[in-house]
N, C-alpha and C positions, 0 to 999 in steps of 0.2 A: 724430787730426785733422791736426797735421803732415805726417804721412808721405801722407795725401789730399791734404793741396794741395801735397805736394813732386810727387805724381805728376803733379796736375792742371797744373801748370806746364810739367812734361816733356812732357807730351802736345801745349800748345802750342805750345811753343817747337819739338816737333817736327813740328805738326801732325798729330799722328795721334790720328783719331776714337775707336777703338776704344779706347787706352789713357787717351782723356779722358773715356770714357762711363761704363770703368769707374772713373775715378777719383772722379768726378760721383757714381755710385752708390753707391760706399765712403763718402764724405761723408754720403747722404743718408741710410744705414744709423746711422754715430755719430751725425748730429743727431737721428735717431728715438730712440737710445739715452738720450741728454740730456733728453728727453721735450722737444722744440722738434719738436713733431707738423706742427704746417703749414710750417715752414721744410723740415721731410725732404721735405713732400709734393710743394712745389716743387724740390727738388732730382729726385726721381725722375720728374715730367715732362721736366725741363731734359736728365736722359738719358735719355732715351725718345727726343728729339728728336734728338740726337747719334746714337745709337747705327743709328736708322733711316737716317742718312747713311751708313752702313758696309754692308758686304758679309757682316762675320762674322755669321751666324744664331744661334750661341749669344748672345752678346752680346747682341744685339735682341730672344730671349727673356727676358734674367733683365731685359733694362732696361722690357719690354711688363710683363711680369708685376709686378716693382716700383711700375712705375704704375699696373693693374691694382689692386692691394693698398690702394696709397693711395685711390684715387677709392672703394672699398670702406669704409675709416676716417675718408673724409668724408661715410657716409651713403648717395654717388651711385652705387645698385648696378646701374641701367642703364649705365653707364661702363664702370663697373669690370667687370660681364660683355660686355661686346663687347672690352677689350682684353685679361681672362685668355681668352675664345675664341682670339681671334687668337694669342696667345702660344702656344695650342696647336695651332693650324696650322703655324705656324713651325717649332714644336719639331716635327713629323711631315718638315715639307721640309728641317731639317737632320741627317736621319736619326743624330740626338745622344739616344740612350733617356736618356740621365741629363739633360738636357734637357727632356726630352718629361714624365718624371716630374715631375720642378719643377714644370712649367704645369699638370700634370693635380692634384698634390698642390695646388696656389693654387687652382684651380678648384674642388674638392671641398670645401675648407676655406669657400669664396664662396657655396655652395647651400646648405651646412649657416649660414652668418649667414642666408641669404633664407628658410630653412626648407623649401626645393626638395627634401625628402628622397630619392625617388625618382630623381633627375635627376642626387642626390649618391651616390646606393649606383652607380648606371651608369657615373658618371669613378669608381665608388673602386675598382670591380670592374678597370676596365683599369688603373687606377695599379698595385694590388697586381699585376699580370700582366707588367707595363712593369718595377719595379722589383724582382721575382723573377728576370727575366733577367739585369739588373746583377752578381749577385755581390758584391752591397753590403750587410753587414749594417745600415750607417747610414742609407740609402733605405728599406731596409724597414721598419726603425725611427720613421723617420720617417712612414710611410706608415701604419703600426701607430696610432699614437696620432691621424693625423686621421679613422682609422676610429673610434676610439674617441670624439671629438669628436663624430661625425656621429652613432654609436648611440647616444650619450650624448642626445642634441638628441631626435632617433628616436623615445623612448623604448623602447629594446633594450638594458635594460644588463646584461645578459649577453653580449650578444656585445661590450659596449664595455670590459666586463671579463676576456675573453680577448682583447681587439684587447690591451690593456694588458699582461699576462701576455709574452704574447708580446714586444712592445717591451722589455719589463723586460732578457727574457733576452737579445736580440741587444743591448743597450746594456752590459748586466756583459759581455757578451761583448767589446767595443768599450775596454772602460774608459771612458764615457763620463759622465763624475761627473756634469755639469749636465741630461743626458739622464736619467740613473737618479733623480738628486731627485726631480724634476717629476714622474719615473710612479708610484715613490713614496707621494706626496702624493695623486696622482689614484688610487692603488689603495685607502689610509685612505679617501677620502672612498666611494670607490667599495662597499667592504664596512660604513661606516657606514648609507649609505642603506640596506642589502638588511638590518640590525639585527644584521650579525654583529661584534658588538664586539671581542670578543678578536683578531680579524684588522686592525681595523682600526686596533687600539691598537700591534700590531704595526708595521703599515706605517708609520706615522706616528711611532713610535718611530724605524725605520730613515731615514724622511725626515729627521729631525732631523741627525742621526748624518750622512749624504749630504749635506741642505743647508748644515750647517758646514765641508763640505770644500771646496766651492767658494763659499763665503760670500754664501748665496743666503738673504736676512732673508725672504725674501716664504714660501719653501716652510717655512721657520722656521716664520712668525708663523700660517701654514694649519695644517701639521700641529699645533700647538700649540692650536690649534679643534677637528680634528678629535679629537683627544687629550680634549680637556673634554666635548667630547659625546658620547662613546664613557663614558666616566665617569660622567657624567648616565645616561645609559643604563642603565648595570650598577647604578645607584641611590647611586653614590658622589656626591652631590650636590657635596657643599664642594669635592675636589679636583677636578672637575669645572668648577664655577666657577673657583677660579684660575687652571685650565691656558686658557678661554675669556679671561680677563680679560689673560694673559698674551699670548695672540696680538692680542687689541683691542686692544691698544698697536701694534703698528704699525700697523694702517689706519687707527688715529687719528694716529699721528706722519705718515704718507705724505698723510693726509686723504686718501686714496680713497673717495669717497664711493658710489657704486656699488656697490662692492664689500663697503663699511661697512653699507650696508642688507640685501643680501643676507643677510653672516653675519648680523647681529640675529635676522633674520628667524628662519632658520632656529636659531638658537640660543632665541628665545620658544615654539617651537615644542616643542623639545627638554623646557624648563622647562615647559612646558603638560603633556607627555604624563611626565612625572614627578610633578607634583602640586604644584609650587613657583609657584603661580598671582599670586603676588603680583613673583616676581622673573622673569616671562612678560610681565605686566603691562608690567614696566620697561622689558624690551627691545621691546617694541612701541611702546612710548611713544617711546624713542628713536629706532628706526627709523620711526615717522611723523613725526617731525620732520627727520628726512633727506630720507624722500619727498616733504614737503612744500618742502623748498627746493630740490631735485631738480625737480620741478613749476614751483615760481615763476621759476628759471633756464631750463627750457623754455619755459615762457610769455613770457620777456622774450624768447628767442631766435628764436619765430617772430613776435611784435610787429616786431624788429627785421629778419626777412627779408620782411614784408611794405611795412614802410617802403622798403626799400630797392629791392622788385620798381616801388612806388608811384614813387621817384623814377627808377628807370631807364625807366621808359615815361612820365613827363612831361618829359624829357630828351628821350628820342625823340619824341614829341610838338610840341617845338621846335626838332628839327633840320626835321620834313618840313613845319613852319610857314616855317622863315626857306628851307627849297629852295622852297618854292612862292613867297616874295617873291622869291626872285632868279629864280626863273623869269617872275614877274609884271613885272620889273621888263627882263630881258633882252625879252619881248614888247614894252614902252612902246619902251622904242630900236629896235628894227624897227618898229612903227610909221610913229615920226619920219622913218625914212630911206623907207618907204613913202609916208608923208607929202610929203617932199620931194621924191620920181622922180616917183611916180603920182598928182596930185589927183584925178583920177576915183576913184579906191577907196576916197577917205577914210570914203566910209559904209561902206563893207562891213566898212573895219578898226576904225573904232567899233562897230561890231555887236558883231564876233569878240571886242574886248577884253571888253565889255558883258557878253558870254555867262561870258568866262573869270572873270570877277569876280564873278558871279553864281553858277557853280559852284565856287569857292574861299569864297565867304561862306555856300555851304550845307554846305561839307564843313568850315569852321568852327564851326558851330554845331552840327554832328553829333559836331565831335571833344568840344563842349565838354559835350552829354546823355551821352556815353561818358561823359567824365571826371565827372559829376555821378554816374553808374550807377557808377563804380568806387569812388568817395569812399562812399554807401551801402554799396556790399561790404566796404569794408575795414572801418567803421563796426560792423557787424551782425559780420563775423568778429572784431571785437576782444570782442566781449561774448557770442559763445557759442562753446559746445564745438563742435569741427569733426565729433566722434565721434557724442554724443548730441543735438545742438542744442540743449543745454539753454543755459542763463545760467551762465557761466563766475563763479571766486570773484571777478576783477576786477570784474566788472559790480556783484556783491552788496558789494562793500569799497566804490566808491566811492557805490553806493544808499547804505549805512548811512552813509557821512560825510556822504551831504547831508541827509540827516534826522539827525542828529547836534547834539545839543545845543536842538533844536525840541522845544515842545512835544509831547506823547504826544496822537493823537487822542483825542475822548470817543467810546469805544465803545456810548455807550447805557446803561451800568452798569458798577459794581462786580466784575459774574461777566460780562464782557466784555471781553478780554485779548487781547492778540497773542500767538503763539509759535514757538519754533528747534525742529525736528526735525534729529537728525544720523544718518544709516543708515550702516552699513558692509555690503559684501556677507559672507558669513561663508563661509571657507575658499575663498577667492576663488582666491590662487596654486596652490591644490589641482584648482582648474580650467582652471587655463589648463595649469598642469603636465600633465594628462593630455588633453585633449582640444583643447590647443592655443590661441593669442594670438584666434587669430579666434574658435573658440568663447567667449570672454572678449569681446570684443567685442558677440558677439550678447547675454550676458547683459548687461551695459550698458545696450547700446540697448534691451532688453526691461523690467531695470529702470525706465530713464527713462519710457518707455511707462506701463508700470503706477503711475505715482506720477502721471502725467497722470491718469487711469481713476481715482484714488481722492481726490486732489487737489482742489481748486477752481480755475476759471481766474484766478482774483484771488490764489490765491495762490504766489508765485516759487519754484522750483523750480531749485534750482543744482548742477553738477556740481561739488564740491568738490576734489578730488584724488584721482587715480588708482580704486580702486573707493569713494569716497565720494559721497555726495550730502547736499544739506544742501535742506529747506524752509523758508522766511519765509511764516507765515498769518497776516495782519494782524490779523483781528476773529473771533476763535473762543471759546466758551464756557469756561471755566476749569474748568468738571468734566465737559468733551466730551475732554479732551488726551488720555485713555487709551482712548478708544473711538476717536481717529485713530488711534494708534500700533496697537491691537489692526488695523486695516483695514488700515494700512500690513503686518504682520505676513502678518495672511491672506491681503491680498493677492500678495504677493510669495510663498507658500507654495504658494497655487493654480498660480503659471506653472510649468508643465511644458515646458522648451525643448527643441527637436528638433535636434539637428545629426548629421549624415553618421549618421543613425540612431540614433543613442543619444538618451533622455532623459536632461535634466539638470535638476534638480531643486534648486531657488536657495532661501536663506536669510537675512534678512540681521538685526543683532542693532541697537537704536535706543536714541538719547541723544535726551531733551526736556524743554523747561520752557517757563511763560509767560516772554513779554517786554514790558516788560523786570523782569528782577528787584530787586526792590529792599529789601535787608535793611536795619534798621534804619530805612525810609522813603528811602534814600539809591540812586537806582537806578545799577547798574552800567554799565559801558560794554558794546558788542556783544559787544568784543572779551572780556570776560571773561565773559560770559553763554556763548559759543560752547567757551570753554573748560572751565566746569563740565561744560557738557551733552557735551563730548569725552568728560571724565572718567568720566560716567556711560555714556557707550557702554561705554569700556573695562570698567567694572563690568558690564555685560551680556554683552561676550566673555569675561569671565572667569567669569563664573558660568554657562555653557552656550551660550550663543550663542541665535537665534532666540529673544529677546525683548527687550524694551524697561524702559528703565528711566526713571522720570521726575521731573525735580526739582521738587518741587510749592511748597518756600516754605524759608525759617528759621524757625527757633526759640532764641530764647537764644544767640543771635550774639553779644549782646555779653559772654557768657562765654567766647571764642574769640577770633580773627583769620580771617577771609575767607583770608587766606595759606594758615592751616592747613585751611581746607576742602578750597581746593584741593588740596592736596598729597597728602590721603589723603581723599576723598570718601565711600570706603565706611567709612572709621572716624569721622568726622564725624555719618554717620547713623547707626551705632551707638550714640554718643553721645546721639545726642536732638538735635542741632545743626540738622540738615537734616532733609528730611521727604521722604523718597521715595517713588514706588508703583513700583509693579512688573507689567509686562504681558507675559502668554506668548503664544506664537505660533506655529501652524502645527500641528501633529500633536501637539505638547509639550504641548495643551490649557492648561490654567489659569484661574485665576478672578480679575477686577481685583479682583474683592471679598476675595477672601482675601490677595489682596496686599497690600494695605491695610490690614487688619486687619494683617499683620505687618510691615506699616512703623509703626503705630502704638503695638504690641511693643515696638519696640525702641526707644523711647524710655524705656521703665523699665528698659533694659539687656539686651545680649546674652548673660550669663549664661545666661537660661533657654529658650536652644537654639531658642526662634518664628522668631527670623529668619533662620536660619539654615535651618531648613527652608523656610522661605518662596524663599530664595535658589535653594535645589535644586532 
């Protein structure tokens, strides 16, 4: 950072553009280093500006394309494609191929975040052609691996595992320690997916080895994942966990939270397809609890961008209020002076003022049903989803604190209950994984649909977080709860979704109880009524998925703690503690009755094998 502002000094003191634009850009590179993301971003506009004052075209490309980069990492990727375009115009009129590489490698990198796959194989086909001619084994190197990125995205990983191969070898050719980590890393993950373990325990052995030489903890704390789940794999469970446990120490010391969900993810995943369903369980658990404050930081952050669009247009709002007073007011003084040359006109100038007054008090009270019309908008978008229109969790968090502490209505009887339904889609990331964010989407809105179709309109219906959804039915029968969740079940079984020709074929696994629950006569908050009936979802993804599990009451609670229920739910009900049923769904057939009958079971203990079959 010194030796940036000793430049950036020189360039002024000599005035010279070019030597300030790039010193401007050196800076704005270490501040991104520093992870000070928006102070870099404005530095790579501030040379952008600079640099467009100069003549040099190399310079004007790396400073277009820096900025380019950044309007991309804030999101704005209409920006940020019109200025990597231009960057690659530039780089064509300064007939600089290692230039022109740069813009075309930033631009491929820019279609593959947009998911433009087509639009990115077409820049990657001339990048590779552009930086073949160089003579540069670090161009192609580099060009290697955002093929790789792109087939990776694609879904082509085979060719993103020869794009890799390739890179590997021009970088050992290179000596390029920090270059060979990283592909390293990406080739372990790379032969994990396709299930060849021995290769991938390799890679990630040799990334180790690589990222201690240039003391790079990230490609560390990855291969040391891919390492535990290569393990898990070949059935070595234990050291397979520690080598996992071992790497989730740095993205919990760094808090990368993004990145922390992801691995869980795929590490519950790991555990599921080994048979460790209980330590599958955990890392779900975990990773929803990321996704969930992952969600609530996105929620606060478009709250806050719609506040702020709200106060920039009632700002504007009264700039074109006080120009229309001083325009009203510049008219009164012409008047007067009309007033005082010409009295014959006086009527005609009280007309025209008349008239103006008369169309400023109608465009007054039209700005004022606008700003009524926009207060409703932002009103209605604070409280539903933009995706599914459903009732977002905000809307349902502050419904439950206003009934909160209020009497329970009288339902009419005893077997007249309110109750929480909680759905998860099942093998959700498995769909968006192959058929892409938007296909994911369509199932959403299709879910939402269907839960309409099965629902009541009385009763509330909320997108909970990411593929969850959650119901509130105020006044439903107490021994109807299993004949919803069966309809919930078959219904979402029946949708057959169509996109770009493929059926897809949705699932989704259900937590429910009455509300509110009250063990020992003492009834619970929402908030922990919401959290059992989590619990029991997770007992439904872990026991097969596509079905429902339902928490119907206590029993001999007070031989226990509520603590301990929660913690382990399905040993709770083994115990006799809780009273569950159990609802199948879709093709998996099943019968509530026999469910029941083995949740009844296992109240005289899971020794004799009933509930356990019942589970299966």
């Amino acid at each position: 950072m010194q030796l940036a502002e000793e430049l950036i000094a020189y360039a002024r003191a000599n005035k010279n553009d070019v030597a300030l634009a790039k010193g401007v850009l050196c800076k704005a590179y270490i501040t991104f280093a520093l992870n000070e993301r928006r102070a870099s971003h404005l530095l790579a506009f501030e040379a952008e500006r600079i640099a467009n004052r100069t003549d040099d075209l190399p310079v004007r490309v790396q400073a277009t394309i820096s900025a380019g980069q950044s309007w991309a990492e804030e999101g704005n990727f209409p920006f940020a494609l019109a200025k990597l375009q231009a960057a690659v115009d530039l780089a064509r009129q300064s007939n600089s191929p290692t230039s022109l590489a740069a813009a075309l490698n930033a631009l491929t990198l820019l279609y593959t975040q947009m998911r433009e796959y087509d639009k990115g194989f077409a820049v990657l086909d001339e990048l590779l052609a552009v930086s073949g001619t160089l003579a540069s084994p670090g161009r192609m190197a580099q060009a290697k691996n955002t093929e790789y990125g792109l087939a990776l995205d694609a879904q082509q990983p085979q060719r993103g595992q020869r794009a890799l191969l390739a890179a590997l070898a021009l970088e050992r050719q290179l000596d390029a320690r920090g270059m060979v980590a990283v592909t390293l890393v990406n080739l372990s993950d790379s032969y994990l997916k396709e299930g060849d373990y021995a290769r991938a325990l390799r890679y990630a052995n040799e990334a180790i080895t690589a990222g201690r030489l240039v003391n790079n903890e990230q490609v560390e704390a990855t291969a040391r994942l891919n390492i535990g789940q290569a393990l898990i794999g070949q059935g070595r469970l234990q050291e397979g966990k520690q080598s996992v446990a071992t790497g989730l120490a740095y993205y919990e010391r760094t808090a990368n939270q993004p990145d922390m969900q992801a691995v869980l993810l795929e590490y519950g995943t790991a555990l599921e397809k080994a048979g460790d369903l209980r330590g599958a369980v955990t890392a779900y658990h975990r990773e929803r609890g990321i996704s969930n404050q992952l969600f609530e930081k996105q929620r606060q952050k478009a709250v806050y961008e719609l506040q702020e669009k709200y106060e920039a247009e009632k700002k504007q709002r009264q700039i074109e209020l006080l120009s229309r007073e001083n325009q009203l007011k510049s008219t009164e003084i012409d008047n007067r002076r009309l007033q005082q040359r010409v009295w014959w006109l006086l009527a005609l100038v009280l007309a025209m003022a008349s008239a103006i007054v008369g169309l400023l008090y109608r465009k007054v009270r039209h700005a004022n049903v606008q700003l009524k019309v926009k207060n409703q908008e932002l009103k209605r978008q604070s409280s539903r989803d933009p995706l599914t229109a459903l009732y977002n969790r905000r809307h349902f968090q502050e419904f439950m604190r206003s009934h909160a502490g209020k009497p329970q209505p009288a339902y009419g009887g005893a077997d007249v209950v309110g109750a929480l339904f909680l759905l998860d889609v099942d093998h959700f990331k498995h769909i968006n994984d192959r058929y892409g964010h938007a296909a994911g989407d369509l199932v959403l809105t299709t879910i939402a649909e269907t839960l309409h179709d099965v629902l009541r309109e009385t009763d509330m219906i909320v997108r909970w977080g990411g593929e969850e959804f959650l119901a509130f039915l105020p006044a439903v029968a107490r021994d109807g709860l299993d004949d919803i969740a069966r309809r919930i079940l078959n219904g979402m079984a029946a949708q057959v979704i169509h996109y770009q020709g493929q059926a897809i074929q949705v699932h989704v696994s259900v937590g429910f109880a009455p509300y509110p629950l009250a063990p020992l006569g003492r009834p619970l908050t929402w908030e922990r009524s919401v959290n059992l009936i989590d619990m029991a979802l997770y007992l439904a993804k872990a026991h097969g998925r596509n079905r429902a599990y339902g928490l119907r009451g206590f029993q001999q609670v007070e031989r226990t703690t509520l603590e301990a229920v929660e913690q382990d739910l399905e040993r709770a009900w083994r115990d006799g503690f809780v009273d569950l049923s159990v609802v199948l769904g879709g093709t998996d057939g099943g019968d509530t009755a026999a469910a029941g009958a083995a949740t009844r079971g296992s109240q005289a203990g899971a020794s004799d094998g009933v509930t356990a079959a019942a589970v299966t």
